[in-house]
Structure formats: structure tokens, C-alpha cells
C-alpha positions as CSV (number, residue, x, y, z in Angstrom):
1,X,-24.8,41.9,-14.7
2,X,-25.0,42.9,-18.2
3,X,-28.7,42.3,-18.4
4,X,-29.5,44.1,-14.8
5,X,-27.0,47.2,-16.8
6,X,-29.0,47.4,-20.0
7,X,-32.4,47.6,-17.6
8,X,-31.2,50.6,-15.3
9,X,-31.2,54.2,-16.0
10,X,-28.4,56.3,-16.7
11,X,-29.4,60.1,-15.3
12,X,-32.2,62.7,-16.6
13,X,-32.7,62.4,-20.4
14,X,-31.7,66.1,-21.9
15,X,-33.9,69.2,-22.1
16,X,-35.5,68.2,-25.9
17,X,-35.8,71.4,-28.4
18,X,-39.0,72.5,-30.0
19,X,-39.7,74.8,-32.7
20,X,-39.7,77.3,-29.7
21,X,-36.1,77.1,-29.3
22,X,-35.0,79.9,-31.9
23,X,-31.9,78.0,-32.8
24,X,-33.8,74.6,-34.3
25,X,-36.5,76.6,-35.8
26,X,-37.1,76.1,-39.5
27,X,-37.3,79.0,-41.7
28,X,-40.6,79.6,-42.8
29,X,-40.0,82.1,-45.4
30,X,-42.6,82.2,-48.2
31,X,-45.4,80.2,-46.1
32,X,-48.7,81.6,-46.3
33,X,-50.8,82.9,-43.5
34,X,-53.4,80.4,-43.2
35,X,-50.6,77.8,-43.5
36,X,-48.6,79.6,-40.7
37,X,-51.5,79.0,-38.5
38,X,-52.1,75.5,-39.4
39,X,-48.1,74.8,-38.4
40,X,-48.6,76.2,-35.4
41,X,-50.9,74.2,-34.0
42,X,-49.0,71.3,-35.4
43,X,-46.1,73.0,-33.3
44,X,-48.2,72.6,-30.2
45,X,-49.5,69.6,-30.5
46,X,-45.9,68.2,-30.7
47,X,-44.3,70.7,-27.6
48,X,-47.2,69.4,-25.8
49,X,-47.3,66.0,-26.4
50,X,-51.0,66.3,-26.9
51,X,-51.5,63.8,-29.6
52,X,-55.6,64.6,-29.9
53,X,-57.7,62.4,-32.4
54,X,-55.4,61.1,-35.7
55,X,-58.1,62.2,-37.9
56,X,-57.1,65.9,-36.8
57,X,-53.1,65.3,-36.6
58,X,-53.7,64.0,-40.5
59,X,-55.5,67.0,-41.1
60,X,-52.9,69.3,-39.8
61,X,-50.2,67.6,-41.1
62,X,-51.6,67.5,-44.8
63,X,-52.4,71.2,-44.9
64,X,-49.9,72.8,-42.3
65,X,-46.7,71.1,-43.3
66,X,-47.4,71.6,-47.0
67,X,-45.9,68.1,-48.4
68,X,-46.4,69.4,-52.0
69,X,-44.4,72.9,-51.9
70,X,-42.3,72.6,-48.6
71,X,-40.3,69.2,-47.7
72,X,-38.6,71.3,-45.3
73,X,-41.4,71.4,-42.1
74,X,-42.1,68.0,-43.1
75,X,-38.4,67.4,-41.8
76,X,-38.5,69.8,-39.3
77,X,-41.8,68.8,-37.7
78,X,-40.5,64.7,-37.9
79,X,-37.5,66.3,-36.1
80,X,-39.2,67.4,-33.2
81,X,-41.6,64.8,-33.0
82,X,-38.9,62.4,-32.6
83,X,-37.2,64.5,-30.0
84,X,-40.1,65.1,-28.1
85,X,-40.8,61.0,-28.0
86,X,-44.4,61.5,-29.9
87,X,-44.4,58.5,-31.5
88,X,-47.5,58.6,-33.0
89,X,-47.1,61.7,-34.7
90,X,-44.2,60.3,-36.5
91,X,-45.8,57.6,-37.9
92,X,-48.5,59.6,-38.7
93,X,-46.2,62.3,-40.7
94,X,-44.1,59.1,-42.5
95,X,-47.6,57.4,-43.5
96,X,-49.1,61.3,-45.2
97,X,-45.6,62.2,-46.5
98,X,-45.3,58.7,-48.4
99,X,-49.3,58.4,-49.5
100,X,-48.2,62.3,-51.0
101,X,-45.5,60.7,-52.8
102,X,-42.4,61.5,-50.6
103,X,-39.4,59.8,-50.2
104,X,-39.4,58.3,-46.7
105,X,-35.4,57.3,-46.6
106,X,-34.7,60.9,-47.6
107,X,-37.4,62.0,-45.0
108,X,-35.8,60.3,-42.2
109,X,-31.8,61.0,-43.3
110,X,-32.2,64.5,-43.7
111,X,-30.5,66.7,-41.8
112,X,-31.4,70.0,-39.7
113,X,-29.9,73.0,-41.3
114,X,-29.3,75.4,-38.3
115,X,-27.5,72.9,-35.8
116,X,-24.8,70.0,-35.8
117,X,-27.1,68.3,-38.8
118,X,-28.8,65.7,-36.6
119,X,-31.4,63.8,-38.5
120,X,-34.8,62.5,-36.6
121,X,-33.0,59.2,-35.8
122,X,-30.4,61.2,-34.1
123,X,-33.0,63.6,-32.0
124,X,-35.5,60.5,-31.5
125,X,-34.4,59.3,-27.3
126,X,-37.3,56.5,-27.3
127,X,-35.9,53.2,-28.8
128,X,-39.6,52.6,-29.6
129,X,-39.5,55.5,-31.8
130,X,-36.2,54.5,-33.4
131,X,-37.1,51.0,-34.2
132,X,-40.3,52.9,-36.1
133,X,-38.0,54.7,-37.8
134,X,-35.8,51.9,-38.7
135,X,-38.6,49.6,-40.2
136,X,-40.0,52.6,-41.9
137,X,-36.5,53.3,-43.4
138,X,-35.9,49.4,-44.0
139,X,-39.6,48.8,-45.9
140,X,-38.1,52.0,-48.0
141,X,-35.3,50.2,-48.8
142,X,-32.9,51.7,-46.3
143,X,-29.4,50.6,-45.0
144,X,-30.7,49.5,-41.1
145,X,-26.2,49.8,-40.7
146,X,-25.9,52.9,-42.7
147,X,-29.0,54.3,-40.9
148,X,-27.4,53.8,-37.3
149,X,-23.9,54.9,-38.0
150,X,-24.7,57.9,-39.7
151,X,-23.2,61.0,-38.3
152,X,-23.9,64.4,-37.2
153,X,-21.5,67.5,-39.4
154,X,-19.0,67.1,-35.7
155,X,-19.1,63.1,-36.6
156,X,-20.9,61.9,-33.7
157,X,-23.1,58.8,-34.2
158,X,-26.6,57.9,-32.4
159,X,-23.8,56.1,-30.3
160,X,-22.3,59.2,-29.0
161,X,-25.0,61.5,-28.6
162,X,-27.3,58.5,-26.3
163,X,-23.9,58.9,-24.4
164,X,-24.0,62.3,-24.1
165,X,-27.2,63.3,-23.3
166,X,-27.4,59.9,-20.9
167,X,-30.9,59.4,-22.4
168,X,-30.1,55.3,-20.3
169,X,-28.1,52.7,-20.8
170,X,-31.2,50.7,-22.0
171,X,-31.1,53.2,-25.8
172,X,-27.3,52.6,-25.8
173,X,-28.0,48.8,-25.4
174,X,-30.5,49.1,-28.1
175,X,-28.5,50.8,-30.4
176,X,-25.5,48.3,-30.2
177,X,-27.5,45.4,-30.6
178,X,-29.6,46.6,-33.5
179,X,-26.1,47.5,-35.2
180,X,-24.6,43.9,-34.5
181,X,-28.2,42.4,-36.3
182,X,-27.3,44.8,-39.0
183,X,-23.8,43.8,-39.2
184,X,-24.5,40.1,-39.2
185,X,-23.2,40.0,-35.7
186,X,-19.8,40.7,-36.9
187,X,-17.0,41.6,-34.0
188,X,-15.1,43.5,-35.5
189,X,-18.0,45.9,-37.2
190,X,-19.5,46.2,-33.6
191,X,-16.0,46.9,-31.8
192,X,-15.6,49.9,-34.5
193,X,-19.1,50.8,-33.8
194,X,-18.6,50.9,-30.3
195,X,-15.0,53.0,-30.3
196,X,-15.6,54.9,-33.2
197,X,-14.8,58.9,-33.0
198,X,-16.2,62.0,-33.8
199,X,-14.2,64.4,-35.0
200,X,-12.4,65.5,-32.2
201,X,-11.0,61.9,-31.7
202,X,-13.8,61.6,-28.7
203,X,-15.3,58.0,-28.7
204,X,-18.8,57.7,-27.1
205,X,-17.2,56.5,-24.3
206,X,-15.2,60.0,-24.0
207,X,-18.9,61.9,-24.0
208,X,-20.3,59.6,-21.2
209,X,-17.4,60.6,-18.8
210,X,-17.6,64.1,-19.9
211,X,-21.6,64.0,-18.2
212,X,-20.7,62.0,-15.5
213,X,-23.1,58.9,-16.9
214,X,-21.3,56.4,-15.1
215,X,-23.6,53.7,-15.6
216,X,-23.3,54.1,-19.6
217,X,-19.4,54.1,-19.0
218,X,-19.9,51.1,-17.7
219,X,-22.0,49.3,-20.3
220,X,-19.6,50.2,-23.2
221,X,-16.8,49.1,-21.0
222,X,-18.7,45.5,-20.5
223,X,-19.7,45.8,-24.2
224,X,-16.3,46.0,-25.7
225,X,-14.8,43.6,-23.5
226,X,-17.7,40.9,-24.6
227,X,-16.4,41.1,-27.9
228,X,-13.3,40.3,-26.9
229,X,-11.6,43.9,-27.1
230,X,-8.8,44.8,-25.6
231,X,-10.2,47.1,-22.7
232,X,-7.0,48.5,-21.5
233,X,-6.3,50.3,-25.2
234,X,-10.2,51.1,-25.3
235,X,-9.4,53.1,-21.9
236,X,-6.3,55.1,-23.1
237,X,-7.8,55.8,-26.6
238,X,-7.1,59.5,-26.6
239,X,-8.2,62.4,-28.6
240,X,-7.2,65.1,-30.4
241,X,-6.1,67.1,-27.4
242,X,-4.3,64.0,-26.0
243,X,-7.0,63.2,-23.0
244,X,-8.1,59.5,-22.3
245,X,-12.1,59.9,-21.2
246,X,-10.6,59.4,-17.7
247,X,-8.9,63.2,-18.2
248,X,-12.4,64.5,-19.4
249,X,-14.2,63.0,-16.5
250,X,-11.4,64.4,-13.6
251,X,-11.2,67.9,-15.4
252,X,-15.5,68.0,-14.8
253,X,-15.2,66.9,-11.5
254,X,-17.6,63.7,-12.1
255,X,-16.0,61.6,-9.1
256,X,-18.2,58.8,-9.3
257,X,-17.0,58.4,-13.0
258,X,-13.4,59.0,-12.4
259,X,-13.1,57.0,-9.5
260,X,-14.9,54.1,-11.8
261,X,-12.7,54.5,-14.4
262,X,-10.0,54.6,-12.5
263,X,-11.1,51.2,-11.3
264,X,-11.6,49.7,-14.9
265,X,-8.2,50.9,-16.2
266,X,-6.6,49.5,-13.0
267,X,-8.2,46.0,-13.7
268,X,-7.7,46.4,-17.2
269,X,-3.5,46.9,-16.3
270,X,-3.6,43.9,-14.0
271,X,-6.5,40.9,-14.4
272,X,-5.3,40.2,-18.1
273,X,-7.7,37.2,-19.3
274,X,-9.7,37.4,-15.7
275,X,-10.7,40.9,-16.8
276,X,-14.6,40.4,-17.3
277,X,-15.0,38.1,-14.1
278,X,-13.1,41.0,-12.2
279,X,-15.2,44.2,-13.7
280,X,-18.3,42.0,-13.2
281,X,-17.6,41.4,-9.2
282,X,-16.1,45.4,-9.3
283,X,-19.7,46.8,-10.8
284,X,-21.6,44.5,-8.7
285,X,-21.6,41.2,-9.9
């Protein structure tokens, strides 16, 4: 079951921003006009996904994004590479910004200034494009642990926001395994991982329900209990409101989710020990 779960789809990724979106767009005070221009078409070439020859990317990149006088649309065209799953670009911006002398770990930490302070590892949906990141970050001499649990200014992790945005249980899979690797596969470390909160008290488990991702509910469920957590706590973890992810799920009117939940907590109160043979046949075997 668990393998069939990681391989399925969990809903429409979310709408991904672009420098068009006013609210993510970097400040480009002080840029000149010829270098305005050059970022634009950088801009477009990323919205568009219309990676063109590297050659010309390279070009852009060096003159547009200005890695001598302005780290800042370095960062903020990584940002929406990553979003908008152009992986290619990103490697491409990582390889000119370290050849110019960057710092690549601070490169792909660094926050956006005009949002929740996602970095590109948070925007990036593809796990191909975050496993770049991470051996990019790792040959830099990056935390892979620090790197994957690092948190948004509301204190979500990559954890919570693959939850949210239901970008499939396959990138929620991802992320939890990479984290056990970086962990050395310790229980407890993953388990935390797993139920960790944001700021609210909201586990990823909580933003799932919220968006009616039923099938990512279910992974995390699946994935605590393998680690030999207790479920039925994980299920009435509540935040700082006082709602369990069951209350967010009823109070959106996701019925699948509820009625699944409602189904997990029930065998959580009564199997005991049986619990994973019992969620296993309830899901489907």
C-alpha cells in the first residue's frame, strides 16, 4: 500500500507565482535600463518555461541578474525558477552565480523578502529540482537536515507547504525519506519531522485536511504509524485554536477527508497493535 500511496497523485499542484504576481516581485530599484531589459527576458523565459539554447540562458543570466552589484534577482530569479519547475535554469543560475564567486548555500537559503520568507527549496514542487538543490547545497557544504527542515517566517517546513498546496504524495514521500537519510534514519528525528508545527500549532497533517488532500492525509498517517508512532495522539494533536485536523477538515466541508479521518481516528481508538494491518485493509490494502 505504501508503495502504490507514494506513486499516486494527491490533487492539482498550486497556481506557481512569477515575477508577474506584484506581491513576489523583487525590487528593482537602482537597476539600469539596459539591465531592466535583459531581466525581463530572463523573466519570460522562466513564466514560460521556454528554456531556449544554455548558451543564451548563460548570457542572460550573467548580464540581466547582475551577480556582481545585485544578489537580490539572483535569488529572486532561482525563486521562480524553482517554482515554475525549470530545472535547468536553476542549475544554470547556481553554476554562473558560483563561477562569479557567489555563495551557493546562501544562494539557496535565502529568503524572499515580500512573502512568508520561502527560500527556492521551499517554492521548488519537482523533487527532481529539489534533489539539485540539495546536492548543490551539500557539495557547498550544506546541512542536507538543516536544509529540509528549514522554515518559512509562519514556521512551516517543505513538509507543510507539499501538504498544503497537495503538489502529490510522491514530493511528501520524497521529502520524508530524504530527511530520514539525513537523520541517519533516526525514529525519533523523522516522527518530529513528520508532526512538527508551524506556528499556529498546525502540523502538516493539519494543512492537508484543510485542502481536502486526502491521499496526503493518508500517507503521513501510514508514515507515522511505520515508525511506530502513536497514531491516535498524532490524530488529536491540536492547535493553537484547540482544533484536531479533523475540525479543520469538517469546518471546509472536505467530506472525503473528514469521513477518512474519521475512519483513522476510529481505528486508531479501537485496533491498538492491529492498527497498520487495519488502516492498510481501510485505504485499500
Amino acid at each position: 500500500m505504501a508503495q502504490r500511496q507514494i506513486e499516486k497523485s494527491a490533487g492539482k499542484a498550486a497556481k506557481k507565482p512569477g515575477f508577474a504576481n506584484k506581491e513576489l516581485a523583487p525590487d528593482r530599484g537602482g537597476i539600469s535600463a539596459e539591465m531592466q531589459v535583459e531581466l525581463n527576458r530572463l523573466d519570460a523565459l522562466i513564466r514560460r518555461g521556454q528554456n531556449g539554447d544554455n548558451a543564451e540562458i548563460a548570457r542572460l543570466i550573467r548580464s540581466g541578474a547582475g551577480f556582481a552589484a545585485n544578489d537580490k534577482e539572483v535569488r529572486a530569479a532561482l525563486h521562480m525558477a524553482a517554482a515554475n519547475g525549470h530545472g535547468r535554469i536553476c542549475a544554470l543560475l547556481i553554476k554562473e552565480y558560483a563561477e562569479s564567486g557567489g555563495n551557493v548555500k546562501e544562494l539557496i537559503t535565502a529568503k524572499e523578502d515580500k512573502h512568508v520568507g520561502m527560500n527556492a527549496m521551499h517554492m521548488a514542487a519537482d523533487p527532481k529540482i529539489c534533489a539539485m538543490l540539495m546536492d548543490e547545497y551539500a557539495k557547498a557544504g550544506g546541512s542536507i537536515k538543516e536544509l529540509i527542515a528549514a522554515k518559512t517566517k509562519n514556521g512551516r517546513t517543505m513538509l507543510h507547504l507539499a501538504a498544503f498546496f497537495g503538489r502529490s504524495t510522491r514530493s511528501c514521500a520524497f521529502l520524508m525519506h530524504e530527511y530520514a537519510k539525513a537523520v541517519g534514519n533516526d525514529i525519533r528525528k523523522i516522527r518530529e519531522f513528520i508532526s512538527a508545527k508551524d506556528n499556529e500549532g498546525r502540523t502538516a497533517l493539519y494543512d492537508a485536511a484543510l485542502r481536502g488532500h486526502t491521499e496526503i492525509c493518508e500517507l503521513l498517517i501510514w508514515e507515522y504509524a511505520k515508525l511506530g508512532g502513536n497514531v491516535k495522539a498524532f490524530l488529536a494533536m491540536t492547535d493553537k485554536g484547540g482544533w484536531t485536523a479533523l475540525n479543520w477538515a469538517a469546518t471546509r466541508d472536505n467530506k472525503k477527508t473528514s469521513q477518512f479521518l474519521e475512519s483513522a481516528e476510529w481505528l486508531a481508538d479501537t485496533a491498538g497493535n492491529a492498527f497498520m494491518k487495519s488502516f492498510s485493509e481501510c485505504v485499500g490494502g
